[in-house]
KOLKOLVO-823043 format. One line per 4 residues: number of its first residue (from 1); their letters; for each residue x, y, z of N, C-alpha, C. Coordinates in steps of 0.02 Angstrom, whole numbers, plus 32768, in hexadecimal, padded with zeros to 4 digits. Atoms other than C-alpha are relative to their C-alpha. Layout:
N
NUM> A> X/Y/Z/X/Y/Z/X/Y/Z | ...
This chain:
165
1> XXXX> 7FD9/7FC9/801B/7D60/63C2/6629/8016/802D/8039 | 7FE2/7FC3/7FD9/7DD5/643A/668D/7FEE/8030/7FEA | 800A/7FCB/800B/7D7F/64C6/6672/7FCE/803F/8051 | 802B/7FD0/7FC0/7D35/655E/66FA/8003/8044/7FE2
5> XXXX> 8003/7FB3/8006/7CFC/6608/66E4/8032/8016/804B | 7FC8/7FDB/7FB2/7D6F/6689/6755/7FD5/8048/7FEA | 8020/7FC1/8001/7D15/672D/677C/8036/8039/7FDF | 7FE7/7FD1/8011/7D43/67BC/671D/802F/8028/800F
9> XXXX> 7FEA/7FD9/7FEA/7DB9/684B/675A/8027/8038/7FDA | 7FE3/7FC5/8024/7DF4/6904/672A/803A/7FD9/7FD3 | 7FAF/8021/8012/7E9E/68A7/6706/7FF3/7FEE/7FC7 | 8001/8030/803D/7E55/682E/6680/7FEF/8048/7FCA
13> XXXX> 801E/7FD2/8035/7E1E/68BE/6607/803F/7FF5/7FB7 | 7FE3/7FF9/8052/7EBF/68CA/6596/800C/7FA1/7FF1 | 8005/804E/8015/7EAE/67F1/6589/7FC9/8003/7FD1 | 803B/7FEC/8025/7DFF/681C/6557/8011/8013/7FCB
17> XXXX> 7FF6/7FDD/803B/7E2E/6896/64E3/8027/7FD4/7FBF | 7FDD/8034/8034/7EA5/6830/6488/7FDA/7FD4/7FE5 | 8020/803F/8015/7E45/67A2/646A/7FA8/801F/7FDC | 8032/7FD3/8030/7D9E/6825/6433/800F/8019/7FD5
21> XXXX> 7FDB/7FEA/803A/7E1E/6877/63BF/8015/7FD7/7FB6 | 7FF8/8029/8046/7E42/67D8/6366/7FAF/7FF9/7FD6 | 8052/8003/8019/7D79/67C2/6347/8001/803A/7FCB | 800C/7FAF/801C/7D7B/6886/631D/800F/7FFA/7FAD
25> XXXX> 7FE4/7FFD/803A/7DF3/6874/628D/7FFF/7FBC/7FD3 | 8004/8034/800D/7DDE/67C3/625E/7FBE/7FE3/7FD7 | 8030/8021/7FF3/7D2E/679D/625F/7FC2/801D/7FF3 | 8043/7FCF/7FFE/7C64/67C2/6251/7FF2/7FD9/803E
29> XXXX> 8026/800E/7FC5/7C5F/677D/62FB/7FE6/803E/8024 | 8016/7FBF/7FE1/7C4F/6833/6344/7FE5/8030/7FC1 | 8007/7FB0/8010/7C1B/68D2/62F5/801E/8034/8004 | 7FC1/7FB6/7FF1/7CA4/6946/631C/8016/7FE8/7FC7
33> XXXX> 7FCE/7FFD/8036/7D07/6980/6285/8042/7FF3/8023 | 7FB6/7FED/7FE4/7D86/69CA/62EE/8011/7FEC/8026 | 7FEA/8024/7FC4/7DF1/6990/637B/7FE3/8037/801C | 8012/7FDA/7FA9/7D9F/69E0/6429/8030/8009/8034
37> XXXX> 7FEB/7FD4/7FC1/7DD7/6A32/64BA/7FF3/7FC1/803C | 7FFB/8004/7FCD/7DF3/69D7/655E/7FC7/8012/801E | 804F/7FE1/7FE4/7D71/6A52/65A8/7FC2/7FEB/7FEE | 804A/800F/8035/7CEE/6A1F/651E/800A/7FB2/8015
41> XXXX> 7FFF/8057/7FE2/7D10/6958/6557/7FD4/8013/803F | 801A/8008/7FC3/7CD6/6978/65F4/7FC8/8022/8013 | 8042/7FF2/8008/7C4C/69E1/65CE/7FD7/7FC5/7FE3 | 8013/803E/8025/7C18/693D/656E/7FF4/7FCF/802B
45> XXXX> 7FEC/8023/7FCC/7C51/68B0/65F7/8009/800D/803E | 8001/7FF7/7FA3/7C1F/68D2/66BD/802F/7FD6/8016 | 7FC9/803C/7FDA/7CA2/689F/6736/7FCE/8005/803B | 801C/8003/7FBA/7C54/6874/67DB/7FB4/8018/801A
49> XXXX> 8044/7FFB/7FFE/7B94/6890/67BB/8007/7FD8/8006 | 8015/8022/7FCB/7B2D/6835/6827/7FC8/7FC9/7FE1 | 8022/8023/8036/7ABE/67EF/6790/801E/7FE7/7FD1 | 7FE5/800A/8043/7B10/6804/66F1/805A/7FF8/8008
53> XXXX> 7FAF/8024/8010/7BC3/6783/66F4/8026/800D/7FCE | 7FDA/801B/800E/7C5B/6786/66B5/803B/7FF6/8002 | 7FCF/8027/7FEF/7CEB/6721/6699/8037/7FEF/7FE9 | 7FC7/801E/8020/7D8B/66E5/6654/7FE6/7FBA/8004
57> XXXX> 8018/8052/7FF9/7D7B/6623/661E/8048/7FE4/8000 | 7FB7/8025/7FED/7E0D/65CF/665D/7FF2/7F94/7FEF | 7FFF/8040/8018/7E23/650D/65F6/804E/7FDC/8020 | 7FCE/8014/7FE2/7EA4/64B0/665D/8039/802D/800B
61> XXXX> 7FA8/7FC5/7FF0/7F0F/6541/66A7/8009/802F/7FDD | 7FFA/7FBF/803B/7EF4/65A9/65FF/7FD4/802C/8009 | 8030/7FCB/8018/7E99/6648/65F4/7FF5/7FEB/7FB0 | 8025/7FF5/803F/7E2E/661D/654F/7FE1/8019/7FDF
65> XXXX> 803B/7FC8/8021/7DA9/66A1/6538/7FE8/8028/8048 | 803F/7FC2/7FD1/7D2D/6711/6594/7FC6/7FF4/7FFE | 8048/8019/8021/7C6D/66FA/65A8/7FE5/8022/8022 | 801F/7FD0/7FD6/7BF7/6769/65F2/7FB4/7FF5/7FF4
69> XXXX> 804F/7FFB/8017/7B46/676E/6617/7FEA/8045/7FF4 | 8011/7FD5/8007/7B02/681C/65EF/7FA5/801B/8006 | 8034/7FDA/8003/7A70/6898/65F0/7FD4/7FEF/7FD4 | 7FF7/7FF7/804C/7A01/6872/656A/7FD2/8034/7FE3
73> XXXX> 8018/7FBD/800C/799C/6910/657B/7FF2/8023/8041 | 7FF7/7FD7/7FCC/7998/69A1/65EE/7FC8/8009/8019 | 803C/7FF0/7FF1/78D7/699A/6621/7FF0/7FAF/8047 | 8014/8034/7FB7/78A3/6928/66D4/7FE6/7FDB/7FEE
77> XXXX> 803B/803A/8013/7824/68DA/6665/8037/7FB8/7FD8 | 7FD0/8041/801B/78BB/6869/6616/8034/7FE8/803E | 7FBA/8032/7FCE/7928/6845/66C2/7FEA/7FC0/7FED | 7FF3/8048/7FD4/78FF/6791/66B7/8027/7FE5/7FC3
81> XXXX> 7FE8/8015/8035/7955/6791/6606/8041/8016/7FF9 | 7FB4/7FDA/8001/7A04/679D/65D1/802E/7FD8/7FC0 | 7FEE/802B/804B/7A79/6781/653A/803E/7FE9/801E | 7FBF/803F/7FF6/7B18/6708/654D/8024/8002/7FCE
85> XXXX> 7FB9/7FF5/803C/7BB2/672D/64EB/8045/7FD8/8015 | 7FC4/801D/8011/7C49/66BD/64CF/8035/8004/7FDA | 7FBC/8003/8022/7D05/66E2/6495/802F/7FD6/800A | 7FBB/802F/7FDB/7D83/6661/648E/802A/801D/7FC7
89> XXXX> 7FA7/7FF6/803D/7E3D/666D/6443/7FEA/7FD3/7FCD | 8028/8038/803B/7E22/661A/6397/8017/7FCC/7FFC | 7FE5/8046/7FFD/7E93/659C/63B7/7FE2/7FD4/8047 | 8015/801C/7FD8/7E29/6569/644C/7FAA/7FCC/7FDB
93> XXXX> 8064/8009/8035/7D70/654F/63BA/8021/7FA3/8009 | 8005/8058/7FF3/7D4A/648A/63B5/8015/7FE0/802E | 7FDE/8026/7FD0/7D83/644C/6448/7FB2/7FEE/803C | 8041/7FFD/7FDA/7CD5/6456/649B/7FF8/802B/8043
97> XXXX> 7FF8/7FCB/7FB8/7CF9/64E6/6523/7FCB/8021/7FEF | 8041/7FE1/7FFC/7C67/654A/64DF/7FB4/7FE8/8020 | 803E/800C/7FE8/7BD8/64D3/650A/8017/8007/8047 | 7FF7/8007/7FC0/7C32/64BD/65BD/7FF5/8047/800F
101> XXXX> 7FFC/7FA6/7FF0/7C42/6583/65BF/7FAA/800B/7FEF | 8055/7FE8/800E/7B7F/6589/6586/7FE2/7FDA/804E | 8023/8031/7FB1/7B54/64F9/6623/7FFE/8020/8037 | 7FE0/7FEB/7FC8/7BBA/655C/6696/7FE3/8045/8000
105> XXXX> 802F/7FA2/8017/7B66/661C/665A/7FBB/7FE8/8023 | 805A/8016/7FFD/7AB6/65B9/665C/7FF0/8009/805A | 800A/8029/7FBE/7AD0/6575/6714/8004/8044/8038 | 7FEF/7FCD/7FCE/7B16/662F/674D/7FC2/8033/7FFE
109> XXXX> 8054/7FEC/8021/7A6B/6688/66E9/7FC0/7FF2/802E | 803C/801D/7FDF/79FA/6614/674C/8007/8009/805E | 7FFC/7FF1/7FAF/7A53/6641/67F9/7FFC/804B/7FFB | 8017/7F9A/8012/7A20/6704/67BF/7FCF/7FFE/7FEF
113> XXXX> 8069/8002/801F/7966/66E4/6793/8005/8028/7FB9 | 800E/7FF7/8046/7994/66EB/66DE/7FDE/7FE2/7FF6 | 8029/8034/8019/790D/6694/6684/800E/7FED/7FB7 | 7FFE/8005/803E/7937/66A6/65D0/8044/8021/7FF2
117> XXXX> 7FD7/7FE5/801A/79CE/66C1/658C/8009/7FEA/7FA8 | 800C/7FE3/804D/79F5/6707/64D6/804C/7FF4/7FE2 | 7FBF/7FF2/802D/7A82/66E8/6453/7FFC/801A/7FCE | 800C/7FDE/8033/7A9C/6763/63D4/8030/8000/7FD7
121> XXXX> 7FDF/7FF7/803B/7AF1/673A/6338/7FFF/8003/7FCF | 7FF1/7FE5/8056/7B56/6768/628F/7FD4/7FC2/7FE5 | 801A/8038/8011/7ADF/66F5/6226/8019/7FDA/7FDF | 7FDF/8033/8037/7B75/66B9/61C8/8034/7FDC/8024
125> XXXX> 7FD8/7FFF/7FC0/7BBF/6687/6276/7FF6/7F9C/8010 | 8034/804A/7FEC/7B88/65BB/625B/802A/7FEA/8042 | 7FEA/8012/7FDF/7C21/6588/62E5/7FD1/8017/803A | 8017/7FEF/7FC4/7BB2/65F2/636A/7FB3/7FE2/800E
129> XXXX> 8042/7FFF/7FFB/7B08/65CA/6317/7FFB/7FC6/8025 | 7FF0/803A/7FFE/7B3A/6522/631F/8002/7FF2/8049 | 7FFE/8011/7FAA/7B76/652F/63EB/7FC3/8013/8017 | 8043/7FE7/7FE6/7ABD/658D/6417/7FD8/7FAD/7FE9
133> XXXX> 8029/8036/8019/7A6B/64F9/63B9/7FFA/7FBD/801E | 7FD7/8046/7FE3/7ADA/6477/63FD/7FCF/7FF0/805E | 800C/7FED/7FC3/7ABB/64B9/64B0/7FAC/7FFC/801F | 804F/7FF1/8013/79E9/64B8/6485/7FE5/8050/8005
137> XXXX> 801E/7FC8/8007/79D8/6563/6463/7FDD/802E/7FBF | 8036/800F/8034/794C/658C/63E5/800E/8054/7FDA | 7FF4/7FBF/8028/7959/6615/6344/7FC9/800B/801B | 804B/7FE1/7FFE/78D1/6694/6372/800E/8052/7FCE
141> XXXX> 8008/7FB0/802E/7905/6731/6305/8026/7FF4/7FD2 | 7FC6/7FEE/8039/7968/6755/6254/7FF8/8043/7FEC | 7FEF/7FB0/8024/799E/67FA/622C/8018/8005/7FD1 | 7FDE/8007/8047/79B9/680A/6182/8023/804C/7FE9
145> XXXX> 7FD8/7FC1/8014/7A59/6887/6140/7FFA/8038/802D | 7FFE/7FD1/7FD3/7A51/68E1/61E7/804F/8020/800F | 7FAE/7FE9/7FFB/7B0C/68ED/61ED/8047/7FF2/7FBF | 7FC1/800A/802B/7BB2/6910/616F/8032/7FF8/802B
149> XXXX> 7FC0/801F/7FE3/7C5B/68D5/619D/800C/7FE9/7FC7 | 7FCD/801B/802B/7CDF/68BE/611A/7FDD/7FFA/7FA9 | 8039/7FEF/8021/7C6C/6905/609E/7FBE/7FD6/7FE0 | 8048/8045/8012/7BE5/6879/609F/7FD7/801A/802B
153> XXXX> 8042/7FE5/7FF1/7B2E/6894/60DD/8004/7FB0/802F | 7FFA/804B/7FDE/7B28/6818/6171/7FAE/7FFB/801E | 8038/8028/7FD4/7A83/67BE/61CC/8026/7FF8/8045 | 8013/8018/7FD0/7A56/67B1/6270/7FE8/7FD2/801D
157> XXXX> 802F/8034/7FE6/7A1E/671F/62D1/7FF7/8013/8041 | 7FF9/7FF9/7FD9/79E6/6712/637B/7FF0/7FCA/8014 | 8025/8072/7FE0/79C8/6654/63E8/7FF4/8025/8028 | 8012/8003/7FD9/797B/664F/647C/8001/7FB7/801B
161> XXXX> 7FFE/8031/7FD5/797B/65E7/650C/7FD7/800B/805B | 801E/800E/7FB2/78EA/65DC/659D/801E/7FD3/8046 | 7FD8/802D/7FD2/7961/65A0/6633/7FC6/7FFE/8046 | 802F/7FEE/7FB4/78E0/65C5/66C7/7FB1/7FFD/7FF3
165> X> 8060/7FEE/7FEE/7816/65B8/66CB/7FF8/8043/8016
């Protein structure tokens, strides 16, 4: 597969945005009601931290999505952990760029002394549960009716995946 992560940059934000906006209004992939701010993306998504990646996913020449590794809590006692988020354009889903975009996250995680990384999703989200699963990454939490969107009471899931000893 032609596929490569490309490092982030100020620039990419309103690509980002677009393609988080369709989720926003579309979807229980996120939690935002409303469309966000530019500013609020990037409070969200680090450009050019030295740990926590991310990226545009470029599929033969196309910008397809975004993927980022993130924080997954603000205390020293969790650096070796981190959660892993994936957006593609929707006309990019089935084509198999997510597991390559999970291989390619995993491989960048393990050159940052991540040890565990976390996926946290809508529990009615099976296309994502489905890529965590695919990828071997194991349910370890359900949150039940932790979140509304589109006036339904949604579940939480969360996978996990031990990449490092």
């Amino acid at each position: 597969m032609k596929l490569k992560l490309i490092d982030l940059k100020e620039s990419d934000f309103n690509l980002v945005k677009e393609i988080y906006d369709y989720y926003i209004l579309s979807s229980t992939a996120t939690f935002h009601k409303d469309l966000i701010s530019v500013e609020e993306l990037k409070s969200i998504i680090l450009v050019a931290h030295p740990k926590y990646k991310s990226f545009l996913i470029d599929y033969e020449g196309e910008t397809c999505g975004y993927c980022y590794i993130s924080q997954y809590k603000k205390r020293q006692a969790y650096d070796r952990t981190a959660e892993i988020t994936i957006y593609l354009k929707p006309e990019y889903s089935g084509k198999g760029i997510g597991v390559e975009t999970m291989t390619l996250l995993e491989a960048v995680a393990k050159k940052n002394e991540i040890f565990v990384l976390i996926g946290i999703i809508t529990g009615e989200n099976q296309a994502s549960i489905r890529l965590f699963e695919k990828c071997g990454y194991e349910k370890c939490a359900h949150f039940k009716k932790v979140g509304e969107k589109f006036d339904r009471l949604l579940d939480v899931v969360a996978y996990q995946k031990i990449i490092n000893e």
